[in-house]
C-alpha positions in Angstrom: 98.9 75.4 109.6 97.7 76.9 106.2 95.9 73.9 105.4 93.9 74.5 108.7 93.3 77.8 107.8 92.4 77.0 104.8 89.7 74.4 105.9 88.5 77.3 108.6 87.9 80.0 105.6 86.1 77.5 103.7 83.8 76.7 106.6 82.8 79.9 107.4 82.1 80.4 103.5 79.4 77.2 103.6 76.5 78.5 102.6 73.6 76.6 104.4 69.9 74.9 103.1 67.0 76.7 104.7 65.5 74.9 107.9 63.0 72.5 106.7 59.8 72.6 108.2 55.9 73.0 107.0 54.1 76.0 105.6 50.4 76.7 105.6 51.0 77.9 101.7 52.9 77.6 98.8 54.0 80.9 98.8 55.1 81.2 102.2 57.3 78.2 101.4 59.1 80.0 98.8 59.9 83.0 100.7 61.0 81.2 103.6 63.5 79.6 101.1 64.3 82.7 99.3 64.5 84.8 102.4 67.4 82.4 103.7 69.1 81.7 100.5 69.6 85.5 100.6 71.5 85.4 104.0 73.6 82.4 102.9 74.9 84.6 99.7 72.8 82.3 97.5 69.3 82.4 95.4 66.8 79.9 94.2 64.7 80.3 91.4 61.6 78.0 90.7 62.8 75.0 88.8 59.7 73.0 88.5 56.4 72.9 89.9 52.7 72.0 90.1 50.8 74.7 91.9 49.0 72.3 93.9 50.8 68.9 94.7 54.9 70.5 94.4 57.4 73.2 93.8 61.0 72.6 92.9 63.5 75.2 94.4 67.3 75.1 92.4 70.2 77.5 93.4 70.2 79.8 90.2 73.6 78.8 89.3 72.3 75.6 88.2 72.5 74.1 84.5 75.4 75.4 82.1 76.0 77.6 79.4 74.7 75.8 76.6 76.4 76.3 72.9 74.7 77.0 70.1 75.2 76.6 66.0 74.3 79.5 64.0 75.3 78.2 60.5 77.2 75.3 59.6 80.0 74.1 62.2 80.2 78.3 63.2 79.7 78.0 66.9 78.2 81.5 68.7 80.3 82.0 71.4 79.8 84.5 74.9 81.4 87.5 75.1 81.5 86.9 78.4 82.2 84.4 81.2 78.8 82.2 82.2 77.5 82.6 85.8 76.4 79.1 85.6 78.1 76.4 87.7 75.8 73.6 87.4 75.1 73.8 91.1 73.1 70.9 92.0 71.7 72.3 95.2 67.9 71.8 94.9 65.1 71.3 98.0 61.7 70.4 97.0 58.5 71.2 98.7 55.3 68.9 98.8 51.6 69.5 99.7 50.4 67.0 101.8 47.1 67.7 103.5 46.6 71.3 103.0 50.1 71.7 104.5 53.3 72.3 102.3 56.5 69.8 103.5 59.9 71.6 102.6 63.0 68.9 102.6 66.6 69.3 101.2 67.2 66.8 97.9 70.6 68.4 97.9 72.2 70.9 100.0 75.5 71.6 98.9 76.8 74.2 96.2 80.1 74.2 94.2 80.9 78.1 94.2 81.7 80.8 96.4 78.9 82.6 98.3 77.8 85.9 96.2 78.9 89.1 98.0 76.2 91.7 96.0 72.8 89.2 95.4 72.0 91.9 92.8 74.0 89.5 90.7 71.2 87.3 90.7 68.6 87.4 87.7 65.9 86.0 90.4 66.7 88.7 92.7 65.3 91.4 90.0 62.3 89.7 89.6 59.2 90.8 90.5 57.0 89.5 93.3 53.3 88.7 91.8 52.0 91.9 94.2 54.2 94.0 92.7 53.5 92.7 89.0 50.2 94.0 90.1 51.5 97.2 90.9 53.3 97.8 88.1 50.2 96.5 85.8 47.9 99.1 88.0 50.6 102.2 87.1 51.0 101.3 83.4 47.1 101.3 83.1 47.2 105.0 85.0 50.0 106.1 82.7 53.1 106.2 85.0 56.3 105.9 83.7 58.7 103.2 84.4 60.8 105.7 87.3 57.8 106.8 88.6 56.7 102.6 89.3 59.8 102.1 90.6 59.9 104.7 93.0 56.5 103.4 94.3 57.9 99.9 94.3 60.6 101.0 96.5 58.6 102.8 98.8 56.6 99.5 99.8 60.0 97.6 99.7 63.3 99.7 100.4 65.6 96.4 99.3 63.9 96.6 96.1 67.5 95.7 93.9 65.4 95.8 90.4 66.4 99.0 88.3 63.7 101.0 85.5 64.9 98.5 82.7 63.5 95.9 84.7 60.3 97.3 85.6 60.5 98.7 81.2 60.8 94.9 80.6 57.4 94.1 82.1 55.6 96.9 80.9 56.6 95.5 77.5 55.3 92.0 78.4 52.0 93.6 79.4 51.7 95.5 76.4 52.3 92.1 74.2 49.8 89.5 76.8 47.1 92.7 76.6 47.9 92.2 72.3 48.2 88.6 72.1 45.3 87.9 75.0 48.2 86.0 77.5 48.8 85.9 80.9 51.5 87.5 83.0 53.0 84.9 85.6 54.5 86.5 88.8 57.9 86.5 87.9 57.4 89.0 85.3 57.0 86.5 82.4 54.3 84.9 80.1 53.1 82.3 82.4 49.9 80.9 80.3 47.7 81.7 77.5 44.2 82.1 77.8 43.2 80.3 74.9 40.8 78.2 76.5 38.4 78.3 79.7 37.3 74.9 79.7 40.4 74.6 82.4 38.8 75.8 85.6 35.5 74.1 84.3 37.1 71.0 84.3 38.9 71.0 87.7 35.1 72.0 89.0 34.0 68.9 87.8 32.1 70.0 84.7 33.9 68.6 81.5 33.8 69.7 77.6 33.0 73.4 77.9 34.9 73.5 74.2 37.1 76.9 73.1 37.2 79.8 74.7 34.8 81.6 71.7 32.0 79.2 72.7 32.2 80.1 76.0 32.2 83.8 75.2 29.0 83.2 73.2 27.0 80.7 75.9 24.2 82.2 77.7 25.4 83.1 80.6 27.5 85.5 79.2 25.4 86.9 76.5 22.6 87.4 79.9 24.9 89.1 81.3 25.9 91.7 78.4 22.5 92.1 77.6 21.4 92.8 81.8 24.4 95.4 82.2 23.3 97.0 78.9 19.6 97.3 80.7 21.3 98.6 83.6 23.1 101.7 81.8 19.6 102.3 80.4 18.1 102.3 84.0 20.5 104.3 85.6 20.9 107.0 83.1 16.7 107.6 83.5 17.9 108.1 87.0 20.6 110.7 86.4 23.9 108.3 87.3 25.0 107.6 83.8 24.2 110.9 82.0 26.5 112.6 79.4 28.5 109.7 78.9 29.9 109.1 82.2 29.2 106.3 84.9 29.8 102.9 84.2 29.4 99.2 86.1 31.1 95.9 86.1 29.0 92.6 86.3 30.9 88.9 86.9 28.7 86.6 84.7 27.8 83.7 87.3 28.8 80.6 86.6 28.2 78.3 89.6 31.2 76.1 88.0 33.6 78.6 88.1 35.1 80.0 91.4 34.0 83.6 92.0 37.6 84.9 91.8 38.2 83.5 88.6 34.3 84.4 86.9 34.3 86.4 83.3 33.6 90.0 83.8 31.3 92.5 82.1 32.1 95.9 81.8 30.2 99.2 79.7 32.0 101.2 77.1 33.8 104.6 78.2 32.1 108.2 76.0 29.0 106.6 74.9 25.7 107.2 75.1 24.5 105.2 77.9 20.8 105.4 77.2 21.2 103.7 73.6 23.3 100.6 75.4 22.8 97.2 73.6 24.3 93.6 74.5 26.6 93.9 71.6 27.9 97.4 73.5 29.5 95.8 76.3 33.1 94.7 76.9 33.9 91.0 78.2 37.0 90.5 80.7 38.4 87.7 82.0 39.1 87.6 85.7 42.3 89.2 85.6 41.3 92.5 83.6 42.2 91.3 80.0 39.9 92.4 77.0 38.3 88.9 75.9 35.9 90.3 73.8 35.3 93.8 72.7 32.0 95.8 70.4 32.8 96.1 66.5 33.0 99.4 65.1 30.7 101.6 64.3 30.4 104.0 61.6 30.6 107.7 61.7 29.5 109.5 64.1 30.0 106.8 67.0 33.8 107.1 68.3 36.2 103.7 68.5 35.2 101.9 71.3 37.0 101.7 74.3 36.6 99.8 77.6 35.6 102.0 80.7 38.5 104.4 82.3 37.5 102.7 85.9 38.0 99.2 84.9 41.2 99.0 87.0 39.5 100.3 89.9 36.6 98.2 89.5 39.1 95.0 89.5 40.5 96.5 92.6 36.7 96.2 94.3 36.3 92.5 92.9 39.4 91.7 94.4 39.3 93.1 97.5 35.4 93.0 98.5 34.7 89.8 97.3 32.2 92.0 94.5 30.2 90.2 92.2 29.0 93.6 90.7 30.4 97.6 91.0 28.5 100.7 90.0 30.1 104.0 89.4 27.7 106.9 89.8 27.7 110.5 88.6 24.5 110.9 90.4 24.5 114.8 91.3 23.4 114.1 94.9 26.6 111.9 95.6 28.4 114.9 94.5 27.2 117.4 96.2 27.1 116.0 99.2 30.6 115.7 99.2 31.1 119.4 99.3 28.9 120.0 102.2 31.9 119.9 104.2 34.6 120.5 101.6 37.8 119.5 104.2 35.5 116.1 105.6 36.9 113.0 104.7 34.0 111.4 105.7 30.1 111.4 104.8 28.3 110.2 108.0 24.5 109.8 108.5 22.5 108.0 111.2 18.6 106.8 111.9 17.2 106.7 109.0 14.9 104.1 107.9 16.9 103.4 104.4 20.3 103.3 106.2 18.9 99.1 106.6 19.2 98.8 102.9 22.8 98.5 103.1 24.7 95.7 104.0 25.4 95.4 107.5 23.8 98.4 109.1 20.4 98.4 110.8 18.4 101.8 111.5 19.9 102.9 114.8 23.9 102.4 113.3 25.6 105.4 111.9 26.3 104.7 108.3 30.5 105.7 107.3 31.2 106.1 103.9 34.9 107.6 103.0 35.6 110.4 100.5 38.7 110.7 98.5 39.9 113.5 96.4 39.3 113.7 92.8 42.3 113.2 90.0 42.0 114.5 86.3 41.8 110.8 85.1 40.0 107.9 87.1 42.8 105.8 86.4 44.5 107.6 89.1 42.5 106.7 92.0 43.5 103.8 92.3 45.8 104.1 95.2 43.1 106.1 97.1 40.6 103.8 97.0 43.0 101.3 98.2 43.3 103.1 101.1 39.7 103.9 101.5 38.6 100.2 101.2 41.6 99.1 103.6 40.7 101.8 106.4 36.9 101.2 106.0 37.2 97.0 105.4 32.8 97.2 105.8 32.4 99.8 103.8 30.4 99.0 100.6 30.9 102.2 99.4 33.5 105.0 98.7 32.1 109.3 97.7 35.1 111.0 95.1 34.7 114.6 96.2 33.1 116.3 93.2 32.9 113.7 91.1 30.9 111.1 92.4 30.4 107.3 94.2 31.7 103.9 93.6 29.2 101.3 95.1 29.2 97.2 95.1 27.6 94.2 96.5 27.9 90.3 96.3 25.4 90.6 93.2 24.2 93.2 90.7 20.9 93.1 92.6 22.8 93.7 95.8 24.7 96.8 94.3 21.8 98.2 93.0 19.4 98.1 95.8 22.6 99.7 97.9 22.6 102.3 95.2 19.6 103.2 95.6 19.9 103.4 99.1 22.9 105.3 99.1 21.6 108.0 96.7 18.5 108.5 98.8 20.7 108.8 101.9 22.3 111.4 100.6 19.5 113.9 98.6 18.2 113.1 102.8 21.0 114.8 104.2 21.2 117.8 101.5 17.7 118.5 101.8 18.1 118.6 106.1 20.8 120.6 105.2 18.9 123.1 103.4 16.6 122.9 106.0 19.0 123.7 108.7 18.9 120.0 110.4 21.8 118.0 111.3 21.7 114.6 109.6 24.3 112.9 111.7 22.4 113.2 114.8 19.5 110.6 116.1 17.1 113.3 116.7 18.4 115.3 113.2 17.7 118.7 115.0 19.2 122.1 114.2 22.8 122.1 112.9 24.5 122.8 116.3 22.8 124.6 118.2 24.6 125.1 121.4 22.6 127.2 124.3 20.6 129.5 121.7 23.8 129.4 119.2 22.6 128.2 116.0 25.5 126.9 113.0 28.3 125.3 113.1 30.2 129.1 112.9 28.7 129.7 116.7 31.5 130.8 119.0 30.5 129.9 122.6 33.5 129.8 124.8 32.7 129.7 128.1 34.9 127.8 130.2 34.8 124.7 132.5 36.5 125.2 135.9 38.6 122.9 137.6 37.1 120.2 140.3 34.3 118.7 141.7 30.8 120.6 140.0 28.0 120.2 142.1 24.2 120.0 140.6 23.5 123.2 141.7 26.0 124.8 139.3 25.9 123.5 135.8 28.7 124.0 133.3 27.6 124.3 129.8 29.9 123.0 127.5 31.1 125.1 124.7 32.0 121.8 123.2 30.3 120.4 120.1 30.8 117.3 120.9 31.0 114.9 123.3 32.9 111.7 123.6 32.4 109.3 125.9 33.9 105.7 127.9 31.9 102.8 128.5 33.3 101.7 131.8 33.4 103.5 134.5 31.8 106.6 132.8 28.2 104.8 131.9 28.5 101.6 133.4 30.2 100.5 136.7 33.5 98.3 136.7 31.4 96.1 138.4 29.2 94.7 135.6 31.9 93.8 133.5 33.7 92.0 136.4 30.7 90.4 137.8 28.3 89.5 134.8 29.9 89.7 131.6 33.1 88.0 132.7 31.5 85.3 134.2 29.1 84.8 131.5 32.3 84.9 128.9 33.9 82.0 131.1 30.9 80.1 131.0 29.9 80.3 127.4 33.4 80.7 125.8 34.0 77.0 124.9 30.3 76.5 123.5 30.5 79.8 121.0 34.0 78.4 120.0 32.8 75.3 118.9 29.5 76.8 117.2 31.1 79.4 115.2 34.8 78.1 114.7 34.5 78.3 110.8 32.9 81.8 110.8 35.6 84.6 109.7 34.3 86.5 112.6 35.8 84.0 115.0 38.7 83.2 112.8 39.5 87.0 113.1 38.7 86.6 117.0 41.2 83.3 118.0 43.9 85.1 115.2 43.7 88.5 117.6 43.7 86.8 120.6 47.1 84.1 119.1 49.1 87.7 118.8 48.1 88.6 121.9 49.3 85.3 123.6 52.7 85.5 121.3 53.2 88.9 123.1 52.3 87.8 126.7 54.8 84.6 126.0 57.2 86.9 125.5 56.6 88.8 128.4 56.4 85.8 131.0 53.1 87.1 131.7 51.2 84.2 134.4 48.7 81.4 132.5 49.7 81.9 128.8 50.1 78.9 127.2 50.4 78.5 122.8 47.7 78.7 120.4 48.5 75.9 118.0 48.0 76.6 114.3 44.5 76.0 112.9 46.2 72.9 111.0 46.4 70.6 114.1 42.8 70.6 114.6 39.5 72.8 115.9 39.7 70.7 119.4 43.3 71.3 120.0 42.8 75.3 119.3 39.2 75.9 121.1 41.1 74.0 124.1 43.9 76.1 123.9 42.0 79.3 123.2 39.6 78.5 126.1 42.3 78.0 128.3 43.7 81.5 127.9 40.5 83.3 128.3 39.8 82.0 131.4 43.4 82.8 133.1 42.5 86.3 131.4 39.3 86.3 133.1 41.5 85.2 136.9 43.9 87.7 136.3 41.4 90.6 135.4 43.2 91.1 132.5 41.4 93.6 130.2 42.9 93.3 126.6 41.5 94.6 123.3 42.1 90.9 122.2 39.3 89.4 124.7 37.5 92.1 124.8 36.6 91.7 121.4 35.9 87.7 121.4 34.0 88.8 125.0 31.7 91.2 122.8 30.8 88.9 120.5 29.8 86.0 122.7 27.9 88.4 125.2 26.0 89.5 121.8 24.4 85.7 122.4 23.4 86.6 126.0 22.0 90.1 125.1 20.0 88.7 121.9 18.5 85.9 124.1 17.5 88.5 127.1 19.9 86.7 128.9 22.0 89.7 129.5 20.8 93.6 130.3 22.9 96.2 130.7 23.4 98.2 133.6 23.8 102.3 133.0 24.0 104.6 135.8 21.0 106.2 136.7 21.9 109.6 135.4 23.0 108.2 131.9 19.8 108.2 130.3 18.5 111.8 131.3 22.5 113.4 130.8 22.2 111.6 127.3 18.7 113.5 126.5 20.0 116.7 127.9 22.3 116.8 125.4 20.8 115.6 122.3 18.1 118.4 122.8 20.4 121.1 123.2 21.9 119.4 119.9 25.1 118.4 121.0 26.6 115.2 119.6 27.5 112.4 121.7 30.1 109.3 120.7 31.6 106.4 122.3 35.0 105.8 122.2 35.8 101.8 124.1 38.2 99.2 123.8 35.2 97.2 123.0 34.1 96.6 119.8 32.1 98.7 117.8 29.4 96.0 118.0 29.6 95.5 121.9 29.2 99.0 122.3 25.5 98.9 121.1 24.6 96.6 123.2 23.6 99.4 125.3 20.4 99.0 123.1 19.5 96.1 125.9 20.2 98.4 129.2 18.1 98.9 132.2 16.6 102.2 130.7 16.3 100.4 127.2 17.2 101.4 124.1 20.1 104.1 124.3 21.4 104.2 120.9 19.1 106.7 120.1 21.4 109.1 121.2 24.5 108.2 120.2 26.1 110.0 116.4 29.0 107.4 116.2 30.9 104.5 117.8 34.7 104.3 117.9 36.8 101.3 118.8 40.9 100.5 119.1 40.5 100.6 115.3 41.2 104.0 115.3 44.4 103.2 117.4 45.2 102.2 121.4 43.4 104.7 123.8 47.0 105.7 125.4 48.0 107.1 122.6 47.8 110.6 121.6 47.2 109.0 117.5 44.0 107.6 117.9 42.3 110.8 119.4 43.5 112.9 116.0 42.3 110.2 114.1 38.6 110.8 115.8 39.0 114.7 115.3 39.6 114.0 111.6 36.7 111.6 111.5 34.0 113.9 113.5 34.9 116.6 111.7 35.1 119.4 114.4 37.0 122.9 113.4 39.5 122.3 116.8 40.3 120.1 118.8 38.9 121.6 122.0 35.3 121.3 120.1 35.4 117.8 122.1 35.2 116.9 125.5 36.3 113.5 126.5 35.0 111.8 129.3 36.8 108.8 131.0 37.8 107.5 134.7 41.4 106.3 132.8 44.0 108.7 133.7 46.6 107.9 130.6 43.6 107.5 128.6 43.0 111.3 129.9 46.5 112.7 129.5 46.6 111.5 125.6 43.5 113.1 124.9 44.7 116.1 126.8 48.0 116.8 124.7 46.0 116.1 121.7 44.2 118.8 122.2 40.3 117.8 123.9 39.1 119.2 126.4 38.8 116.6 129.4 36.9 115.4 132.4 37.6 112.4 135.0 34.7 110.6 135.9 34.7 109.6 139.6 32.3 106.9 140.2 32.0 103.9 142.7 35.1 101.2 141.8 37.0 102.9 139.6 40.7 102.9 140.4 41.9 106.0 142.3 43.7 108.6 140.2 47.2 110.4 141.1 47.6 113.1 143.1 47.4 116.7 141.3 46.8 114.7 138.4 45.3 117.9 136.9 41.9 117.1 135.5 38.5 118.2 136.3 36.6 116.1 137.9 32.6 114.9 138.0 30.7 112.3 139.7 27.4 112.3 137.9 27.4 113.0 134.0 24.5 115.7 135.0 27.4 118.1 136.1 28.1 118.6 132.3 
């Protein structure tokens, strides 16, 4: 009887291998095995590896305490009992076609299961994000508490303690003395003593030490153009007293972008008296590779600009091959136009087409963030900034000034230049009393004869049906419309661009499978079918992982679109891959919109009486302008601003204060929404815009005593 206990305790103690199975990366490997080994009461720790080709996972209890002689036959002993078992529990994982293989070598351990995994060494170690993190705060002068406390507020089962996150701060002091590498775990991976490496994996052999490289042409251009540049842009007013700086990747078409040197300026030097020998050299990770000599009396120590960590924050996530940080006075002042915006907005002007992405009739976005006594400091806000506004090339710091980048110095500079004459444009309509953010740039809100933003007009909509004969004038600033239903009829969507999607789904698939566009599109539309798989909802079948091959996943993907299309299914997910192949149609003139026939003229109303107008759709932003192909032509002309579900699910009350915040109105009641959706209405409603139903041939009935006003034609407002 006790020995069958026994043999029952000891099998509910077996701690398990992880399920084998195959991983689109190496990392994701790892944590699936580190994840489970947690569960179990076990950890791993990377025993050996080669990044590409295979990664050894061993239980960290592996391997035994080892004894060593300190002098003679004296044998240093430990004080205390080792935590090593020699476990021998290993699993390996192979690449194998872009696809890493996990299998079990050995899946048995010889010791119990641990009952606190803050035992573990590996458990205190850092991930490589977080070795980031930590590497950002050190260089903005936090303390080790303080990086803790923002570790643990991105991960609550953080188990690492100060003297851990001390311990890498040390390590980054000695790598930033001795010109290493950290390594993800926390520890000194590899030096850079060399960068012939990466030439040689590019195919290009014998690129010799690391000093050669420093001093080949490329890079020597490359000092010498961004010591050109600070001359440039301080005859422009960007780089005066001192300040302003930019960071250019020396191109080397044998080196992967990521991984390209980078140049930076000096910080507190005159930028007008710039010479090659001025500028700093980093490599790709932000370590000083090569720095200016001193100088004698009067010229200060050098040092590397203060915004370097925030410009290898832009590289990193922009895909930048250059950055410019402006002092310009216009990018500061126009920042304080609006002191409580977070946004600077600006629309149909000819030099908005001078930035990537936008054409003349889009609204240009750039965010703002607040200012900190030391640029270091902004790191996290720009962060932020760049995450919210992913096509953004651009980001205003309110009284300070702009970061800008492109894919190349040339691109960044001609969007500089842009950018600063957007924005002496819209101080100068300012001063003139115009509103930049409209199409027509008229006077700054004026309302029925009330001129300025300060104008109080408050008189009040009434309830129900308004007939032609009585028109209600809005006291709202602003006006924010629906797309179906409101300006076109349900019809059109269910009668042309639905069957246009179902007949031209499969041949955009296969055209534009590779694009990231589309790779965004079918990843939307897989988390979409994962949630209606789980729902039992009618024709869903699996989207297959991009590694089993484009036919497999266009098939699949084709095959859920059109039982969307049956069921009249009308998800953000489709609607989006819907916009982008009915783009196609509308380019080719295969497609025109239909408006109703009071769109146009309600739309013209309003801009002359200087009221703004947006969209708010579950369409893209894109799709939305496709109104510039309608059966009255070009509408955009009247539109300040499109908003899609990026700002949040049209149901929820969320996404309507995010639009407040982003318009910019005083209150909330400044808006009127517009829509034939009744829980689209209520959400708007309790956040606080005003509301109308729009009644309009096949729109779905609404509730009784639902509570709304109510029009028919958009000429009633």
């Amino acid at each position: 009887m006790e020995a069958q206990e026994h043999n029952e305790h000891t099998q509910e103690k077996k701690m398990l291998p992880p399920p084998v199975g195959t991983f689109q990366t190496r990392e994701e490997l790892i944590k699936h095995v580190r994840d489970f080994a947690l569960t179990q009461g076990y950890m791993v720790s990377i025993r050996d590896s080669s990044k590409d080709r295979y990664v050894t996972l061993a239980c960290d209890r592996g391997g035994v305490y080892r004894k060593r002689l300190k002098t003679g036959e004296n044998l240093r002993k430990r004080k205390s009992e080792s935590r090593l078992t020699n476990c021998s529990f290993e699993v390996v994982g192979k690449k194998d076609d872009d696809i890493w293989i996990l299998s079990i070598k050995n899946g048995v351990h010889n010791h119990e299961a641990s009952n606190d995994t803050s035992d573990h060494p590996s458990c205190r170690r850092f991930s490589e994000e977080e070795v980031k993190i930590i590497r950002e705060l050190t260089a903005a002068g936090k303390r080790p508490r303080q990086i803790l406390k923002a570790l643990r507020q991105k991960n609550p089962n953080l188990v690492s303690d100060s003297r851990n996150v001390y311990n890498v701060k040390a390590k980054i002091r000695r790598e930033m003395v001795s010109g290493k590498k950290m390594g993800s775990s926390g520890g000194v991976a590899t030096t850079l003593t060399t960068l012939s490496e990466p030439m040689v994996q590019n195919g290009v052999a014998g690129t010799g030490s690391s000093q050669a490289y420093l001093e080949r042409k490329a890079v020597t251009d490359t000092r010498a153009l961004a010591a050109e540049l600070c001359r440039h842009f301080y005859t422009l007013g960007w780089f005066s007293g001192t300040g302003g700086s930019i960071a250019i990747k020396v191109h080397d078409d044998a080196i992967p972008k990521p991984s390209q040197l980078i140049v930076t300026s000096p910080s507190g030097v005159q930028k007008e008296r710039m010479v090659t020998e001025d500028m700093y050299v980093l490599s790709s990770d932000g370590f000083i590779l090569l720095a200016p000599v001193l100088k004698a009396y009067p010229h200060m120590p050098p040092q590397c600009t203060d915004c370097a960590p925030l410009f290898m924050k832009v590289f990193e996530m922009c895909d930048a091959g250059a950055v410019i940080h402006s002092h310009g006075m216009e990018s500061c002042i126009v920042t304080l136009i609006n002191p409580l915006s977070k946004e600077f907005r600006i629309t149909h002007m000819e030099m908005i087409k001078g930035i990537q992405g936008h054409s003349y009739h889009d609204e240009l976005v750039v965010p703002i963030i607040e200012n900190a006594a030391h640029e270091g400091e902004l790191i996290e806000s720009l962060v932020e900034a760049i995450s919210i506004y992913p096509k953004t090339t651009a980001v205003l710091v309110r009284n300070h000034g702009v970061f800008i980048w492109g894919g190349s110095w040339i691109s960044a500079k001609t969007q500089a230049e842009c950018y600063h004459y957007l924005f002496d444009a819209a101080i100068k309509l300012h001063q003139s009393g115009l509103d930049w953010t409209t199409p027509s740039h008229g006077p700054i809100c004026n309302v029925n004869g009330f001129r300025g933003c300060g104008g109080n007009y408050n008189r009040a909509l009434k309830a129900g049906p308004l007939s032609l004969n009585y028109m209600t004038e809005p006291s709202q600033h602003c006006i924010l419309l629906d797309i179906e239903g409101t300006i076109i009829p349900i019809s059109f969507i269910s009668d042309v661009l639905f069957p246009y999607t179902h007949d031209n789904v499969e041949k955009h698939l296969a055209a534009t499978y590779d694009s990231e566009e589309t790779q965004i599109d079918i990843s939307l539309l897989r988390s979409q079918i994962e949630t209606d798989l789980e729902r039992g909802i009618t024709g869903a079948v699996p989207i297959p992982p991009d590694y089993v091959g484009k036919e497999l996943v266009i098939g699949s993907v084709v095959e859920n679109v059109v039982a969307m299309i049956k069921n009249g299914r009308k998800v953000a997910a489709l609607k989006q891959l819907q916009g982008h192949i009915c783009r196609t149609g509308f380019q080719r003139n295969q497609l025109v919109g239909v408006v109703f026939d009071d769109v146009a003229e309600a739309l013209e109303r309003w801009q002359n009486s200087g009221i703004k107008v947006y969209i708010y759709c579950s369409d893209s932003r894109e799709a939305q302008q496709l109104l510039a192909n309608s059966n009255y032509g070009d509408l955009r002309k009247y539109f300040c601003g499109y908003f899609d579900t990026t700002v949040g699910n049209k149901e929820e009350i969320r996404s309507y204060l995010e639009i407040l915040r982003m318009v910019g109105v005083d209150k909330p009641t400044n808006i009127l929404f517009v829509t034939d959706i009744f829980q689209e209405a209520s959400a708007a409603r309790d956040a606080g815009l005003e509301v109308m139903m729009s009644i309009r041939p096949g729109n779905a009935p609404l509730p009784q005593n639902h509570g709304f006003r109510t029009i028919e034609s958009l000429l009633e407002i």
